[in-house]
C-alpha positions in Angstrom: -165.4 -37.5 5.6 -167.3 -39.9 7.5 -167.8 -39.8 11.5 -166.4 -43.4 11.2 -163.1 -42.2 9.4 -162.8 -39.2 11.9 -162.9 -41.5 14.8 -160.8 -44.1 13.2 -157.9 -41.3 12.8 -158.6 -39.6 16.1 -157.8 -43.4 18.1 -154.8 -43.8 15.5 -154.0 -40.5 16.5 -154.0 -41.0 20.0 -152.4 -44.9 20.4 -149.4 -43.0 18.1 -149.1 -39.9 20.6 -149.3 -42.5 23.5 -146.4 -44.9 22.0 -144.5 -41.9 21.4 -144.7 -40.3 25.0 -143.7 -44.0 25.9 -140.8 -44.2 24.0 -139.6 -40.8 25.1 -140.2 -41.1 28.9 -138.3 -44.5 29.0 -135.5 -42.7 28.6 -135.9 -39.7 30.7 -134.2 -39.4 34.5 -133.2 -42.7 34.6 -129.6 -43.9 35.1 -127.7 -45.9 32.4 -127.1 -45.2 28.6 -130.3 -44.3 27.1 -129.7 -46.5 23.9 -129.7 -49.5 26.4 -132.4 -48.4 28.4 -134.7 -48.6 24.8 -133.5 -52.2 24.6 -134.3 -53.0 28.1 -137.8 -51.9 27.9 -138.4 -53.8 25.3 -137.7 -56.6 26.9 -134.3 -56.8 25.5 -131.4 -57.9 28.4 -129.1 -56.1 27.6 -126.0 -53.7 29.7 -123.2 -55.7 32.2 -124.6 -58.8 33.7 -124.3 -60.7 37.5 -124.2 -64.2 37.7 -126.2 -65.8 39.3 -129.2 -63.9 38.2 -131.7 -63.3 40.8 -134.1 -65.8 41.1 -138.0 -65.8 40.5 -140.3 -63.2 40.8 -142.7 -61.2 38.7 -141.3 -58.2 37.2 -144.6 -56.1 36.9 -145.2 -56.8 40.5 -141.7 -55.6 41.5 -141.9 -52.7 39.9 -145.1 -52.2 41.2 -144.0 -52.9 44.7 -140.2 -51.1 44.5 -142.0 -47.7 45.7 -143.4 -49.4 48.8 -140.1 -51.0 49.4 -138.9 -47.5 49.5 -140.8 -45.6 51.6 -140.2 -48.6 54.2 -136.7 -48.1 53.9 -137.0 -44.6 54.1 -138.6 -44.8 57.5 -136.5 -47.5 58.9 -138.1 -50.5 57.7 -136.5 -53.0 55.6 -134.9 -55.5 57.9 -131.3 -55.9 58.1 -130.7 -53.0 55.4 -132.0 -50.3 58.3 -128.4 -49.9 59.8 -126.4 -50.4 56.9 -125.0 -47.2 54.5 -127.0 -45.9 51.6 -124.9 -43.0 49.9 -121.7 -43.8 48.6 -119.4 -40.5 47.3 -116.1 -41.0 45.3 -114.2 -40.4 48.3 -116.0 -43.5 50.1 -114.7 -45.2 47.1 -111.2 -45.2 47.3 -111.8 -45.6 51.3 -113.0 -48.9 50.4 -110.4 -49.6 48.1 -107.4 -48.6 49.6 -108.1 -49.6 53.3 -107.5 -53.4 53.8 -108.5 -55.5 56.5 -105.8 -55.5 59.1 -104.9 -56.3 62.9 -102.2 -55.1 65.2 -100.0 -57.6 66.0 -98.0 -54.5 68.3 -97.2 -51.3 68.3 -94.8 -51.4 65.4 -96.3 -54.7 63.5 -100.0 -54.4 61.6 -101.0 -57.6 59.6 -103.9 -58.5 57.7 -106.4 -60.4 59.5 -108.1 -63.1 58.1 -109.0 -64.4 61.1 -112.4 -63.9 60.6 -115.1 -63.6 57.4 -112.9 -65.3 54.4 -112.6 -63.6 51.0 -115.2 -65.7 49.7 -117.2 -65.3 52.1 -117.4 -61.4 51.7 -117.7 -62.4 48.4 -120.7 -64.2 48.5 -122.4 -61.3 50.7 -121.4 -58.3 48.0 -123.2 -60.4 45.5 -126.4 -60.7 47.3 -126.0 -57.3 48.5 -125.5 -56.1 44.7 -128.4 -58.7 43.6 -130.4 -56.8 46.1 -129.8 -53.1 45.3 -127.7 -52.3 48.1 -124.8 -51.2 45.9 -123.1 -49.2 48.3 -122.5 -51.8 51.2 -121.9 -54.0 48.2 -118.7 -52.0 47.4 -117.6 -52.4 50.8 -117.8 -55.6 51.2 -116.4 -57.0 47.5 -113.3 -54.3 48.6 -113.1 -56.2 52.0 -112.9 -59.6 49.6 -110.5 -58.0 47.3 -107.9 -57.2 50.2 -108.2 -60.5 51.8 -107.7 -62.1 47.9 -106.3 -60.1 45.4 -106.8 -62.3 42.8 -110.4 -63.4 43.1 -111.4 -63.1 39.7 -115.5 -62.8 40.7 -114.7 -59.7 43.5 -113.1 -57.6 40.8 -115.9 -58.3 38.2 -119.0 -57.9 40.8 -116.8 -54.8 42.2 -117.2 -53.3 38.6 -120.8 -53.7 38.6 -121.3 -51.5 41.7 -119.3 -48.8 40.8 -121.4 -49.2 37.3 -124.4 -48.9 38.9 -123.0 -45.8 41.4 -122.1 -44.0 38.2 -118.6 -44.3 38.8 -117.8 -45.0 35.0 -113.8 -45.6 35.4 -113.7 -47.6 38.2 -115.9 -49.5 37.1 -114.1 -50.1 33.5 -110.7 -50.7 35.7 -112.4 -53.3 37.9 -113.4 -54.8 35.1 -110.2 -54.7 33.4 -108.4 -56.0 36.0 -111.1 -59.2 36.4 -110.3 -59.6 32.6 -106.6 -59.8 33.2 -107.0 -62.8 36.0 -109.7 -64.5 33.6 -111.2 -64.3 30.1 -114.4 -65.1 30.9 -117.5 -64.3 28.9 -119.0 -62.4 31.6 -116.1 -60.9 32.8 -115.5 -59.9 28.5 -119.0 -58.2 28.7 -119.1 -56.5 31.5 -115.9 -54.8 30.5 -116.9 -54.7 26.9 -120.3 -52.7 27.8 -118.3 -50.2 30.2 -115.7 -49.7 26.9 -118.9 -48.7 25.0 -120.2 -46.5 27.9 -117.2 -44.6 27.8 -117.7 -44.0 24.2 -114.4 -46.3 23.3 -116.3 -48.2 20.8 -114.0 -50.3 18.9 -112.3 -51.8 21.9 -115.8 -52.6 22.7 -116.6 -54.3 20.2 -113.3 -56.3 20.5 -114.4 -57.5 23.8 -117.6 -57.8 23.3 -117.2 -60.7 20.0 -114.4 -62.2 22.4 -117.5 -62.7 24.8 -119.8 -64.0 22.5 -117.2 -66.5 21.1 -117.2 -67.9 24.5 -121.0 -67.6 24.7 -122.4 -67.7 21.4 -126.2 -67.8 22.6 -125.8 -65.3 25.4 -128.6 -62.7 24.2 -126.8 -59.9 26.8 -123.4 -60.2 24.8 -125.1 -60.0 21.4 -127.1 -56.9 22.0 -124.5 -55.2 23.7 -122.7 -56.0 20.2 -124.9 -54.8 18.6 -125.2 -51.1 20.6 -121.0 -51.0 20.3 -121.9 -52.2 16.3 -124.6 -49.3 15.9 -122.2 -46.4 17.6 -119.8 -47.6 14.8 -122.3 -47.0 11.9 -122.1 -50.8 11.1 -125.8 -51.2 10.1 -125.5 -54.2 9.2 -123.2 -56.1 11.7 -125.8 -54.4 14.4 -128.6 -56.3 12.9 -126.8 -59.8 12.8 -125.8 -59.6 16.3 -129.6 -58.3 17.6 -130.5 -61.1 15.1 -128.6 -63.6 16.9 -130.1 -62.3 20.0 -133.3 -62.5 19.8 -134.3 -63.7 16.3 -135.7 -62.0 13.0 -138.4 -60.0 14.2 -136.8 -58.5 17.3 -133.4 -57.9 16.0 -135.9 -55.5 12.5 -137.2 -53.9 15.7 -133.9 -53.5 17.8 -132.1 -52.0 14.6 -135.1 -49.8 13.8 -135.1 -48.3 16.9 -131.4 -47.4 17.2 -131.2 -45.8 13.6 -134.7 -43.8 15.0 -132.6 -42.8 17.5 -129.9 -41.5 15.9 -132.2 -39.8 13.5 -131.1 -41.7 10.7 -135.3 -42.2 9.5 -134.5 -44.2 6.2 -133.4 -47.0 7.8 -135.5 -47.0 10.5 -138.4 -47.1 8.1 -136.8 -49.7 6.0 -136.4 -52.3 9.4 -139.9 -51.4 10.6 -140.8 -52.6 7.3 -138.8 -55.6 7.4 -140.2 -56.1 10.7 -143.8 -55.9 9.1 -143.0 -58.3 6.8 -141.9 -61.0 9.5 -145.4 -59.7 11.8 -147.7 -57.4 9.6 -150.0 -56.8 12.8 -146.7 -55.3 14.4 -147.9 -52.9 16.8 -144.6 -51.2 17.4 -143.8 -51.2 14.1 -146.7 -49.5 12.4 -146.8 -47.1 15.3 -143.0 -45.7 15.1 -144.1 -46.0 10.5 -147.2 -43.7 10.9 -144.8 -41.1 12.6 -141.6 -41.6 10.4 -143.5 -41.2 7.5 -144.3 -37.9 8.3 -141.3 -36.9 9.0 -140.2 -38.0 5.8 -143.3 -36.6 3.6 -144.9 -39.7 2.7 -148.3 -38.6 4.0 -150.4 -41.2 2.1 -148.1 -44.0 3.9 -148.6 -42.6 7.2 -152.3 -42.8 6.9 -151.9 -46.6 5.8 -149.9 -47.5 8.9 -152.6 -45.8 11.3 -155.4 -47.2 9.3 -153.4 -50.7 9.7 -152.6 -50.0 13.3 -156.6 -49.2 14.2 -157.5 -52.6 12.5 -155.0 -54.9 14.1 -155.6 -53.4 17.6 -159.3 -55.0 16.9 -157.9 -58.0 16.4 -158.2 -58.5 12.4 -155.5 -60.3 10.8 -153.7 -57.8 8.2 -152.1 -59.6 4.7 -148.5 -59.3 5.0 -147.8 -56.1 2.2 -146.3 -57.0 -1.1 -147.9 -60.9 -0.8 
């Protein structure tokens, strides 16, 4: 064997290891459903949504940056967030949810006061709070707004994404579900629809979840949550259309592919890689996660193909797309 081959297999070898130490790592100790998480990373949006989304920035520089942002919060720098709470436990949660804001009008007479900071108000401050990470003072202060207006719709919804993002599961789901009662939104639809298939009640979230994307047949979030909800099921097939719908041909090959990988279903993750390769033969992704799954599977001779493919369109060379 030539020096060339050798050193052809050996960087095929190594971009392979180095995707697949990616793909694991994105998934280990981090918070959130692990099948999401694959989606997200790929640049996929995809889990319970806050409207409005944050605005501008570059996400390599923030995650870059977030570390920094720590350690100055950790030694008291950070602004206004220095005096503010940063643990939450379940017990601070029902505090927050059972205490309303009140005044005593005497010694036998307490009222609510809404004298000062109005529901909306509160409102508006839990969403930036939440926009911003702070997600325990953002439970406190969507409570505060829940109290003053029971039936602001918004509170309830952004009240479930805190809890979501505290790991409190089924408050989260029952904030959600009580948002859904006052309005059948399809935020509101998704966000509850996504907690549904957290909690491994799949079928109800896929009810929700094509309720959403009626109302919002574009909305890429609702369609790839579908399509998680659709995968859990074992509908193939339906989890393809909606990731599809998401974010076209290519990405919804991809999207599939990796969910059957992960479920270690390799015949059909090989068969949408392929599909995938068909759409983009110089498919990076693809012909990395084929030169693995085709050793798992025996098909030696394959897996050499992909690498070789992979080494030539990492140098740029434009492969034929196979069977063409």
């Amino acid at each position: 064997m030539s020096k060339r081959r050798i050193i052809a297999i050996l960087i095929a070898l190594v971009l392979t290891l180095a995707a697949t130490a990616m793909w694991t790592a994105s998934t280990i100790e981090r918070d959130g459903d692990p099948d999401a998480i694959v989606l997200d990373d790929s640049g996929s949006e995809v889990g319970a949504s806050v409207e409005p989304k944050k605005k501008g920035g570059n996400k390599v520089v923030k995650v870059l940056t977030a570390p920094f942002k720590a350690v100055g919060r950790l030694f008291g720098r950070g602004g206004d967030d220095r005096n503010k709470i940063t643990r939450m436990t379940e017990k601070d949660a029902e505090r927050f949810e059972s205490v309303a804001v009140t005044r005593v009008e005497d010694a036998r007479t307490v009222k609510r006061d809404t004298s000062g900071s109005s529901a909306r108000e509160h409102l508006e401050a839990g969403r930036e709070l939440l926009l911003n990470g702070a997600y325990s003072e953002a439970v406190s202060e969507l409570s505060t707004a829940i109290s003053l207006d029971p039936k602001l719709t918004e509170a309830h919804n952004l009240l479930g994404v805190a809890y979501d993002k505290k790991g409190f599961g089924e408050r989260a789901r029952d904030s959600f579900e009580r948002a859904v009662k006052l309005e059948e939104d399809a935020e509101t639809l998704n966000n509850l629809g996504f907690a549904l298939y957290q909690n491994g009640n799949y079928r109800a979230a896929v009810d929700r979840l094509k309720r959403a994307a009626r109302l919002a047949p574009a909305d890429q979030r609702i369609l790839n949550n579908l399509g998680l909800a659709y995968c859990r099921l074992g509908k193939v097939d339906e989890a393809y259309k909606a990731f599809t719908r998401a974010g076209g041909p290519l990405t919804g090959n991809l999207n599939t592919a990796k969910m059957m990988e992960r479920f270690g279903r390799e015949d059909d993750a090989i068969r949408y890689y392929e599909a995938a390769r068909q759409i983009e033969p110089n498919n990076s992704i693809a012909l990395r996660r084929l030169a693995d799954l085709y050793i798992r599977v025996g098909r030696t001779a394959d897996s050499e193909a992909a690498r070789a493919a992979l080494i030539i369109a990492s140098n740029g060379t434009v492969l034929v797309t196979p069977g063409k």
